[in-house]
N, C-alpha and C positions, 0 to 999 in steps of 0.2 A: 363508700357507703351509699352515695345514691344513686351509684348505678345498680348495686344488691338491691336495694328499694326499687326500683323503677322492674328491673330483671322478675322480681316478686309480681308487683302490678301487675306485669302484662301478662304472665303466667297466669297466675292465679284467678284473678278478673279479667282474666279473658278481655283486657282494655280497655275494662268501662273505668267510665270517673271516678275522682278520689271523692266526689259526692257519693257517687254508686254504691264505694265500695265500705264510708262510714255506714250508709245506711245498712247493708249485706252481713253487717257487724255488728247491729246496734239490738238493742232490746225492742227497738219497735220492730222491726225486721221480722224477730221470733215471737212476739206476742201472742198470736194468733196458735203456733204452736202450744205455746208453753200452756195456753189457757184450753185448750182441745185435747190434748194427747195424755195421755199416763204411762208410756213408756221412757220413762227416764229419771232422771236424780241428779242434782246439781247441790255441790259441795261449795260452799263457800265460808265467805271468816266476814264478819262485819266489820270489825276492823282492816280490811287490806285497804290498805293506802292508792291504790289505783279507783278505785270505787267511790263517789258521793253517796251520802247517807240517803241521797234522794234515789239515787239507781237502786241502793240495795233494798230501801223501801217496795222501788216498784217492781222489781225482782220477788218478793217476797207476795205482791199482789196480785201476778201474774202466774209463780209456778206453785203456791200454796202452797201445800202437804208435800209435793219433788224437793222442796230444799232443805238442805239438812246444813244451819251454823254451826260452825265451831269458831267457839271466840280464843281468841289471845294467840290469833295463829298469823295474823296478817296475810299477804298475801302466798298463798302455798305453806305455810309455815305452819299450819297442821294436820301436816302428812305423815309425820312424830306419833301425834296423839292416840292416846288408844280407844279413846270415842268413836275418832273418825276413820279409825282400821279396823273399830268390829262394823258399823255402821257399814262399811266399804263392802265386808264379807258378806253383812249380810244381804246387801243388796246385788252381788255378785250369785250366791246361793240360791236367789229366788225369795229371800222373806222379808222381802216390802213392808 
């Protein structure tokens, strides 16, 4: 297993730091996007158990009107839902 980790690392971050590459990952990293850009849509569950209330907080202060909750789904868990499979279409189809 930590050779699959380490084989990942050096691939992927190109062999910067496990500092480097929290940060390459993190919601500060994207900030700057998510608060500039309006091409995108981020699906998330405020309940997923990977997430503190504080990240999804500032998730929510950062991508504004791109985030689309769906609650009671945990994480991935509502991809079922048919909120968030018209929601999917219609941001597929063009109607933001």
């Amino acid at each position: 297993l930590q050779e699959n980790k380490d084989l990942f690392h050096i691939s992927y971050f190109n062999g910067s730091s496990l500092e480097n590459m929290r940060y390459e990952t993190s919601l500060y990293s994207l900030a700057d996007y998510l608060v500039n850009n309006d091409n995108y849509r981020i699906y998330h569950s405020p309940d997923d158990f990977f997430a503190t209330e504080g990240q999804i907080k500032r998730l929510k202060t950062l991508a504004g009107k791109h985030l689309v909750c769906v609650s009671n789904g945990s994480h991935l868990g509502f991809l079922y839902r048919k909120e968030f499979q018209e929601a999917l279409k219609a941001d597929v189809l063009g109607k933001i």
